[in-house]
N, C-alpha and C positions, 0 to 999 in steps of 0.2 A: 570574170569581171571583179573589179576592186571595189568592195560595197564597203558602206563606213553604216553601221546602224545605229548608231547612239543618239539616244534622243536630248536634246537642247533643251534646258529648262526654260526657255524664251518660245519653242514651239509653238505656231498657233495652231494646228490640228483644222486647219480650214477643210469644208468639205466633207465633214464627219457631221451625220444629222445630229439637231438639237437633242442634248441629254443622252448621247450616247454614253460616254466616260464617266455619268454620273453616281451610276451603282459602284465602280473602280474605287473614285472617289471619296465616296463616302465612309465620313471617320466610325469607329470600332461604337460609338453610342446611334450611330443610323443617321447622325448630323453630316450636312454638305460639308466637304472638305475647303480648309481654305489654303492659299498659295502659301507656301512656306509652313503651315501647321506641319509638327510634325519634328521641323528639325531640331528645333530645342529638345526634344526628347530621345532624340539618336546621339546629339553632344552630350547629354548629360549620362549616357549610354555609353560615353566613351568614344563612340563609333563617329570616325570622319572620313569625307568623301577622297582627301588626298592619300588616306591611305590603305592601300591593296590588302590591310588585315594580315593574317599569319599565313608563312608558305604553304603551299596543300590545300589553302581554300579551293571551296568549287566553283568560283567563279573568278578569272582571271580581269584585272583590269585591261581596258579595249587596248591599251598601250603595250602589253603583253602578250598580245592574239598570237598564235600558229602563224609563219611564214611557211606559205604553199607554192609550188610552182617556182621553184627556185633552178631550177635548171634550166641548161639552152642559154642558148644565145640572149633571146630577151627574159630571162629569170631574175626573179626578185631575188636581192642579197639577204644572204643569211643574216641576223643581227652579231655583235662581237659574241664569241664563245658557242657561238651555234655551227651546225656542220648540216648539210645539205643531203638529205637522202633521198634517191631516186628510186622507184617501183621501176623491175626489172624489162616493164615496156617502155619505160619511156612516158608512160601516161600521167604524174603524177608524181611529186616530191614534195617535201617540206622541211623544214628549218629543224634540228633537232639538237638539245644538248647532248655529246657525247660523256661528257664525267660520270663518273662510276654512280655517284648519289642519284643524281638525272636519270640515267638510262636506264636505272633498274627499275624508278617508277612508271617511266613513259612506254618501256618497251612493251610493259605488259599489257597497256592498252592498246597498241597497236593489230592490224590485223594480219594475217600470216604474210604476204606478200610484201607488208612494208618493214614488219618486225625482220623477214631473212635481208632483205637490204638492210636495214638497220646493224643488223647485228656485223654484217661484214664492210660495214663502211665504220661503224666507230670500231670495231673489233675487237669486241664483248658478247659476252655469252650473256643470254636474256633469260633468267632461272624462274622457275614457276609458272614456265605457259609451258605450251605441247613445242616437241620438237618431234622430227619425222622419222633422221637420220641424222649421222655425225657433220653433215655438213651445217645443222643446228646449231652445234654446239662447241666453242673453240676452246685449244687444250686449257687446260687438266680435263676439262669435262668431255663426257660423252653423252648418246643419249642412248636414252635405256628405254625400247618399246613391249610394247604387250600389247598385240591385234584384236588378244580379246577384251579387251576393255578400249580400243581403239583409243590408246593413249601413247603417250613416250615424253620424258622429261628429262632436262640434262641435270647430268649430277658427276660428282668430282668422285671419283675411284681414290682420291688420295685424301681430303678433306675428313679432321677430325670432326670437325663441326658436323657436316652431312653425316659420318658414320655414327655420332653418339647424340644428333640433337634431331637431326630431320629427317633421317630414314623410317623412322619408325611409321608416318604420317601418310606413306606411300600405300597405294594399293597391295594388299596380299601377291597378285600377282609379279607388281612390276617393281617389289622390293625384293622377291626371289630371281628374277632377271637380273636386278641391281646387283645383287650380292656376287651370280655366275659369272656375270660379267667383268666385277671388279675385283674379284677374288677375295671379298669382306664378309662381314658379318655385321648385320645391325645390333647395334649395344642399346639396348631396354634400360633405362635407369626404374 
């Protein structure tokens, strides 16, 4: 279903018993709140409604939301610059930037099923979550597990960066798999 939830500042809230909203309401001295208090103090604050604030806020404007269900026949279109990733049933897709800056922060939120579709439809390695096995992680990277930590993460065998800035951060265990595996040594500054 296609829900729109944002509230109209015209709302009348009919239906809602007397003085339900009222404790909401009421201003930071215990006084009734009144229609419009408030805003003068968010403009002189800087803060306006037209605008979304800085990238990375936690709360995106509603004109921004996640396109889901974007596959099939009747699927909702990506918006421009967005690419459409499908969960490997079929049950479930959504709109996703593929650019290198985009996917390194959304991949990580995603959850395993949608992050390995992700990763092979924009075709980007998703670094810093768990990967299982190599099909995880596309070249330079591999992934490097350790069962007993039931972990594995991809990492570049050739990356000076990973061998002198980020190996060190790795488990005991799964930085000596790194190492076997890549034929490296992690550099301690």
């Amino acid at each position: 279903p296609d829900f729109d939830w944002r509230v109209d500042a015209n709302d009348d809230f009919e239906g809602l018993p007397e003085g339900e909203l009222d404790d909401d309401w009421a201003g930071d001295d215990g006084s009734e709140g009144e229609e419009g208090k408030g805003e003068g103090e968010l403009k002189a604050q800087g803060i306006n409604d037209a605008d979304p604030g800085p990238e990375g806020a936690g709360l995106q404007p509603w004109d921004k939301t996640t396109v889901t269900m974007c596959h099939g026949p009747n699927g909702r279109p990506c918006p421009h610059g967005k690419t459409c990733i499908v969960k490997w049933d079929g049950t479930f897709s959504q709109c996703m930037d593929c650019s290198a800056k985009h996917f390194a922060k959304s991949c990580q939120k995603m959850d395993d099923y949608m992050r390995y579709a992700a990763i092979h439809t924009c075709k980007r390695t998703c670094l810093d979550t768990k990967c299982y096995n190599d099909y995880w992680c596309l070249k330079p990277h591999v992934c490097v597990t350790d069962a007993e930590s039931n972990w594995g993460q991809c990492a570049s065998c050739k990356s000076k960066k990973f061998w002198h800035n980020s190996c060190w951060s790795l488990d005991a265990n799964l930085k000596r798999r790194a190492q076997t595996r890549c034929h490296r040594h992690c550099v301690h500054r």
